[in-house]
C-alpha positions in Angstrom: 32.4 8.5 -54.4 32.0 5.0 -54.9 35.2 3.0 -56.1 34.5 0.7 -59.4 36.2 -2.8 -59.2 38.3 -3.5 -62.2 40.2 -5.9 -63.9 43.0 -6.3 -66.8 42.5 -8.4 -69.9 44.4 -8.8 -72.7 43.7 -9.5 -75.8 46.0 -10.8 -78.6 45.6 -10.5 -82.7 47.4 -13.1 -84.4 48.2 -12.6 -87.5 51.7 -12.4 -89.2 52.9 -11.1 -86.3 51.1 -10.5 -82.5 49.5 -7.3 -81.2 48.7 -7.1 -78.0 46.1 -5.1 -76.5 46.0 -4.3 -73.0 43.0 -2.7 -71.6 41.1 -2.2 -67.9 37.7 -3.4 -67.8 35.1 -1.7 -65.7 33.9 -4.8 -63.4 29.7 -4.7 -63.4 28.3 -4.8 -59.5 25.6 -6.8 -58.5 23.0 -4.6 -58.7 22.9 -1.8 -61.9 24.4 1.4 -61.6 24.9 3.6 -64.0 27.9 4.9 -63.8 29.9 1.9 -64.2 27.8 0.4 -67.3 29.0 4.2 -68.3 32.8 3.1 -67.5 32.1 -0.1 -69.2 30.8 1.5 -72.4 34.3 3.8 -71.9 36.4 1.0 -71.8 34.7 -1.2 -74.8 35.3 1.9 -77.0 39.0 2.0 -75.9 39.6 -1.3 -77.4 37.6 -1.3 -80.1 39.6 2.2 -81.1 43.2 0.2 -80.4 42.1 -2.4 -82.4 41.0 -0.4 -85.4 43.8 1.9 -85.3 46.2 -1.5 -85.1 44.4 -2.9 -88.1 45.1 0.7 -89.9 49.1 0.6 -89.0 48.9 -3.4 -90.1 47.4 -2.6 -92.8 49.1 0.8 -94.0 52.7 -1.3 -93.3 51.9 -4.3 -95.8 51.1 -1.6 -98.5 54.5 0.4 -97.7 56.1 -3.2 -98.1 54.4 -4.0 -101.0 55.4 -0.9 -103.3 58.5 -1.2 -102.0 59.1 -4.7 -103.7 56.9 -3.6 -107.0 59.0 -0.2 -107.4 
C-alpha cells in the first residue's frame, strides 16, 4: 500500500483565552491520487469539527458564567 506523507500544523484561536488545535495533514503528491485528496478531505473535516465543537464549549462556558453573576 502506498505510504501518504504527512505533516503537523497547529492552529491557534485567540480569543480570551488560546485553543489550540493540533491536527495531521494529509501531504498532496505530485501527481493526483485519490486516496490522499480522500485523507485530505478526512483531515479538513477533523479540524473543522475541533474547531466547532471548541467554539460550542467557549461559547456554552461564557453563558454558565454569565447566569452565574446575574442569579
Amino acid at each position: 500500500m502506498h505510504q501518504v506523507e504527512q505533516h503537523q500544523i497547529k492552529m491557534q484561536v485567540e480569543q480570551d483565552s488560546m485553543a489550540k488545535i493540533v491536527q495531521v495533514i494529509t501531504r498532496p503528491e505530485q501527481e493526483y491520487n485519490l486516496q490522499v485528496a480522500e485523507a485530505q478531505v478526512r483531515d479538513l473535516d477533523a479540524i473543522v469539527e475541533k474547531l466547532n465543537s471548541t467554539f460550542q464549549e467557549d461559547l456554552k462556558d461564557e453563558v454558565e458564567a454569565f447566569n452565574f453573576f446575574i442569579n
